[in-house]
N, C-alpha and C positions, 0 to 999 in steps of 0.2 A: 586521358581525355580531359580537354577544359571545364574548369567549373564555371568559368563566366569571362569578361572582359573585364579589364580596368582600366580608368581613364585618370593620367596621369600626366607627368611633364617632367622633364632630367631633371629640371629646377628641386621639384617638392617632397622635400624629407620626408613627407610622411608617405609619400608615396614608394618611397625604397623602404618604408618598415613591413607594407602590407606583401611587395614582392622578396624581404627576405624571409618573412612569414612563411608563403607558399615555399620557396627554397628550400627550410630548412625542415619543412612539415612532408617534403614530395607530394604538395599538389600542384598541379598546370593550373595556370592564368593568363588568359590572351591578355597584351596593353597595344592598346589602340595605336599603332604605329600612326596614324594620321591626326590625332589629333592637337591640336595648334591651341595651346594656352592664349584668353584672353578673346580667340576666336570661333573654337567651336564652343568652350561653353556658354556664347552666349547665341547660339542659334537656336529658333524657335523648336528643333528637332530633341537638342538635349534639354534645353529648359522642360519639355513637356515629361524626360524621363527625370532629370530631378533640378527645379523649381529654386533651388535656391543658386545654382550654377555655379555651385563649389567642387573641387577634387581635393585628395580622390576620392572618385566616383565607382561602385562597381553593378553591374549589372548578369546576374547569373543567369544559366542556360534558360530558365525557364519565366525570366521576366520578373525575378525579385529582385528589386534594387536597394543600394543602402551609399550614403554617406558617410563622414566622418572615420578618419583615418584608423584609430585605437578601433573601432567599434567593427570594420571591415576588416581590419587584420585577428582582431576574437573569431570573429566566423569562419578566417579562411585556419586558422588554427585548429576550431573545431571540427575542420574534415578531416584532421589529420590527428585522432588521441592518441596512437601510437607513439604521437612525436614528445611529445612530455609538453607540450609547449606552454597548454594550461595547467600545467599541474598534473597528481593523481587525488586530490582529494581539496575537500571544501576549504578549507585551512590554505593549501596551495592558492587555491583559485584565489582567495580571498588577499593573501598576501602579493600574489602578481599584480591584480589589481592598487595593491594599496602604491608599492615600488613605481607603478607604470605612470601611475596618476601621478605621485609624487616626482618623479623626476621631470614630469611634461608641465606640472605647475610651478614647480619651485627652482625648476633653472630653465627649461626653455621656454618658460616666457617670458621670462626676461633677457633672452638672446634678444628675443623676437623685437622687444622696443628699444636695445640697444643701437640696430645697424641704424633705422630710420634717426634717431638722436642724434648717432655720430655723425652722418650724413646731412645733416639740417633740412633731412623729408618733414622734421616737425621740428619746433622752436628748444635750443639745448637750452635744458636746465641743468646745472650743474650738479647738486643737490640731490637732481632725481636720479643721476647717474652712479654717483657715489651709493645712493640706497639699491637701485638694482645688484649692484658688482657686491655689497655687504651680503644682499640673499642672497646672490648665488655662492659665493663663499661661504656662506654658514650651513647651506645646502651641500655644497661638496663636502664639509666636515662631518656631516650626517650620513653619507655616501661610503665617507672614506673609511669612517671606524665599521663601520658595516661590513663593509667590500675587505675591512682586514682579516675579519672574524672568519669571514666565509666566503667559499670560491666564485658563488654566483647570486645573485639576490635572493633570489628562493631554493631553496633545498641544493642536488649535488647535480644538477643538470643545468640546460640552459632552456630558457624560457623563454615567453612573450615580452618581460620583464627586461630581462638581459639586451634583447635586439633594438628593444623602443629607447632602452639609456643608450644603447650603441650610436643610433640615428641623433639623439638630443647630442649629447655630447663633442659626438667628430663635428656635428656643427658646432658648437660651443667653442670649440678647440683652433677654430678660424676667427673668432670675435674676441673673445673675453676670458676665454680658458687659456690663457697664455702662459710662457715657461715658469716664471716665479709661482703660481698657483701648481702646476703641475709637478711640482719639485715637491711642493708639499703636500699634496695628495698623488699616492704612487697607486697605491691599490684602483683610484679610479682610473687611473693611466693602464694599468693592468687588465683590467677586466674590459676597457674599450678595444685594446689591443688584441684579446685575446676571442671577441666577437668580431672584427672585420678582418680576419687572418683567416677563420674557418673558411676552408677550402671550398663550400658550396656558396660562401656568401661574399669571397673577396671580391668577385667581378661586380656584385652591389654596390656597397660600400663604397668601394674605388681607393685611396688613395686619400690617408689623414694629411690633410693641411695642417701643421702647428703653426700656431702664430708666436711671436717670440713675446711680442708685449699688445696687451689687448688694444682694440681700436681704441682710438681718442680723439677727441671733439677739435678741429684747428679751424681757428675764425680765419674768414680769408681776407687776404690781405687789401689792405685800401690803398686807393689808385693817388698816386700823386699826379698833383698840376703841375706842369711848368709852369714857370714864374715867366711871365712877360719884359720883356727889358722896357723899363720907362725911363724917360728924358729924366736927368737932373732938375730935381724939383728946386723951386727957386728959397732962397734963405728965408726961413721962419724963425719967428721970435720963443726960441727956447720954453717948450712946457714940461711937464711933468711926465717923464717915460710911464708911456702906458705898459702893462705885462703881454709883452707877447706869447701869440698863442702860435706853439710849435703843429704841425702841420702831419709830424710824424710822432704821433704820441702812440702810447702801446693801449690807449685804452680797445676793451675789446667790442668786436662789434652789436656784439647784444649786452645792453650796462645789466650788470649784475643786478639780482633781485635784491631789494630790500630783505633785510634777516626780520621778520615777524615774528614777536614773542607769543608763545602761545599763552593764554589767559590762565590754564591749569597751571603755569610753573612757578602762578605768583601766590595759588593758593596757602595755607601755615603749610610746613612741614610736617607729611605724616610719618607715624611711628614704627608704618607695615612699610617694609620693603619688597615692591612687588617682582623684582628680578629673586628676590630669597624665595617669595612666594611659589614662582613659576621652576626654581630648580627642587623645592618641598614636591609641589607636586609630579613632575618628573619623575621622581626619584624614589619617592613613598608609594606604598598601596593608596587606595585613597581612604577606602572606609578601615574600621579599624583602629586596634591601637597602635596609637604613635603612626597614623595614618598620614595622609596629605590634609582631612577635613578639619580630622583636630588640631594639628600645627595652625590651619589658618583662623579656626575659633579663639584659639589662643593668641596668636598676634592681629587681629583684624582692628583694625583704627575703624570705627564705624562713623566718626565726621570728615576724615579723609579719602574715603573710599565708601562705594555706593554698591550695593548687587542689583542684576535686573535681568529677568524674565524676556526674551526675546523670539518672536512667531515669524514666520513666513507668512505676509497676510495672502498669498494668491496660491493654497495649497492644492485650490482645484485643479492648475496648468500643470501637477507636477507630475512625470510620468516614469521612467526606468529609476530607481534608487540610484543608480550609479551617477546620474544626468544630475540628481537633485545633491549628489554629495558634492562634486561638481560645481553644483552653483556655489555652495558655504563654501569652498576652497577658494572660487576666484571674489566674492564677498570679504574674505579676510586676507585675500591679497591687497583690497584697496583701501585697507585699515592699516597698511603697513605704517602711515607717517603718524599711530599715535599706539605704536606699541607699547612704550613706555608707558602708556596711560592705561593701558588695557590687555584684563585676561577674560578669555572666552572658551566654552565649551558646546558647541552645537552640531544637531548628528539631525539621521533622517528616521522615522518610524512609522512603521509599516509595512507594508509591501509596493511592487511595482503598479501602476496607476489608482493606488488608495494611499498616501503617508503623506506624512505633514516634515514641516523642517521646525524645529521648537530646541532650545539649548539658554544656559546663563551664560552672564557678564558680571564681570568685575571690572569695574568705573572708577578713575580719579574725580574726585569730588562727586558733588548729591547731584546734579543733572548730568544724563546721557548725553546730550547734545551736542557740547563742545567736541566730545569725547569719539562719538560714532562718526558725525557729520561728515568727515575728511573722503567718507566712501559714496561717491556718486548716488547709489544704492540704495542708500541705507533708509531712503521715507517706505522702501518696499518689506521693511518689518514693521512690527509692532514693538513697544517698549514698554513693563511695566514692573515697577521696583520693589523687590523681594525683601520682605519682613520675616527674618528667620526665626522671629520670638511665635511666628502661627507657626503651626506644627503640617501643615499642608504645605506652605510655602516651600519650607526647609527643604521637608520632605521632595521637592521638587529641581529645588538647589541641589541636593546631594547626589539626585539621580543622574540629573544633565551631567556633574563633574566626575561619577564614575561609570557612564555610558550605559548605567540600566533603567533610563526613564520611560515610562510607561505613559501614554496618553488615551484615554478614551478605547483602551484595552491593543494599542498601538504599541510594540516593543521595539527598542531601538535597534538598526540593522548597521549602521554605519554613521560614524562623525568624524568631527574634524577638530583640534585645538589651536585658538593664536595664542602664543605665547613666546 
């Protein structure tokens, strides 16, 4: 028996994660064999059942409706725990989520602004394209050493986890995952191979596209004039050849941007190296000896680098933890253009409609500003600069960097690191 309808389109990846969900969990899902992307969701019939007239859509026997693709294929999971899909335990659940989220942020989103870039649906910047294809290749090396160690992201089965990197990817694999990438990650070659083969879910999936070398940006080409035939012009008294200007030059058609120096790279030379920085704490416990804190007490250049206290000022709007971890993922997505400049550690505390977003920063030079500003976002925190000589502050520094900060009797559930 059906648990509900789905409303979907051949088109939407994420609408073959929630119908390989069901597949692989043996629940039934009706999908609306009539409806017409672009056209019924914008009829006043679905608008009234959901408001924002996004898919996919699902609507269950009994008139519960939900959005958002990850969040409808958790539920259709959840009818089916026999299927392992979320795991057998909080740890499981915990880690699917971290995989799922992570592959949906740190490579298919930037699938996602790839096609319209190559495409010139939006003005190419060159620059921005080179830093997409750098995350996603440092994201597939996250991927890969993972996917060597062990057969499926979480534990010895397959998961929610496993089908959502299946969907991201086999798109990935038509754009920007092209062979040279895939030559050198095999394991993620492997494990996408080995989720669109299962026999319940090949008719999903369909049939991986590889693309050999990933899309690329081609200006198009400019129209030449014929040249008119004009009468011999009558003898003129010899001047100075002017430079002529050729007609077929290669400049391209959008002039490259100015290279703008940033103002941080002319500050002195500091003594901390923040790439040392960010592999100390990687790699180290944090608290502790011979931890990640104390490596940084002991190399910290305190005039070349700045720490700072950073809030969510609108904590009232924030509702599921997951929603609010979420936002700090796609917040330090749009920090990417001054990573060099900056390490951060911000998580969510509390619970689901009671938690706040609160975490530190570590800053090139004494103002925030330069440093933050690059994120659209960023007037939506607050900023205030940490004095580790008060023994509260510190104490405050310490907890953000090793995930046990406490607020107003608030214990940290979940964060995120740039680095």
């Amino acid at each position: 028996m059906s648990v509900g309808t789905l409303y979907t389109s051949p088109g939407d990846k994420t609408g073959k994660l929630i119908k390989a969900i069901a597949a692989f969990g043996g629940v039934s899902v009706d999908v609306d064999a009539n409806y017409k992307h672009m056209e019924t969701n914008k009829t006043p019939e679905f608008l009234a059942k959901f408001p924002h007239g996004k898919i996919p859509a699902f609507e269950g026997k009994g008139g519960f409706r939900l959005f958002e693709a990850v969040v409808i294929a958790k539920y259709i999971a959840s009818l089916a725990p026999n299927s392992g899909l979320l795991g057998t335990s909080a740890t499981d659940a915990a880690l699917i989520e971290q995989w799922t989220h992570f592959t949906e942020l740190e490579f298919d989103l930037q699938t996602t602004i790839i096609t319209p870039l190559v495409n010139g649906r939006i003005p190419y910047i060159k620059s921005l394209h080179n830093i997409i294809l750098e995350r996603q290749e440092r994201t597939l090396t996250t991927l890969n050493k993972h996917l060597t160690e062990n057969t499926y992201l979480v534990g010895e089965r397959i998961t929610l986890a496993d089908l959502a990197f299946a969907v991201y990817i086999q798109r990935g694999a038509s754009i920007s995952f092209d062979a040279p990438l895939r030559a050198k990650f095999p394991a993620v070659v492997r494990l996408l191979e080995t989720i669109v083969n299962q026999p319940q879910l090949k008719d999903i999936y369909g049939e991986t596209t590889y693309i050999e070398k990933g899309l690329q940006f081609i200006s198009p080409a400019k129209e030449k004039k014929e040249k008119e035939a004009k009468p011999a012009p009558a003898p003129k008294e010899k001047k100075p050849k002017a430079k002529e200007v050729e007609e077929d030059d290669d400049e391209p058609l959008i002039p490259a941007e100015p290279k703008v120096k940033n103002p941080l790279d002319d500050l002195p030379k500091s003594s901390l190296n923040l790439e040392d920085w960010k592999r100390a704490y990687s790699n180290k416990h944090t608290r502790g000896k011979d931890g990640a804190l104390e490596w940084l007490y002991e190399h910290f250049d305190k005039e070349g680098y700045s720490l700072w206290r950073v809030d969510f000022k609108y904590n009232n709007e924030l509702t599921q933890v997951f929603m609010s971890s979420n936002q700090i993922g796609g917040f330090f997505n749009r920090l990417e253009a001054s990573r060099k400049y900056l390490f951060g550690s911000m998580g969510v505390l509390g619970q689901a409609n009671d938690s706040v977003i609160s975490g530190a920063l570590i800053a090139r030079g004494q103002d925030i500003a330069p440093v933050i500003s690059v994120a659209p976002d960023w007037e939506s925190y607050s900023y205030a600069k940490i004095d580790i000589s008060d023994p509260a502050q510190k104490e405050f520094f310490e907890g953000a960097l090793a995930w046990d900060l406490k607020i107003d009797g608030k214990e940290w559930v979940d964060g995120k690191n740039f680095k």
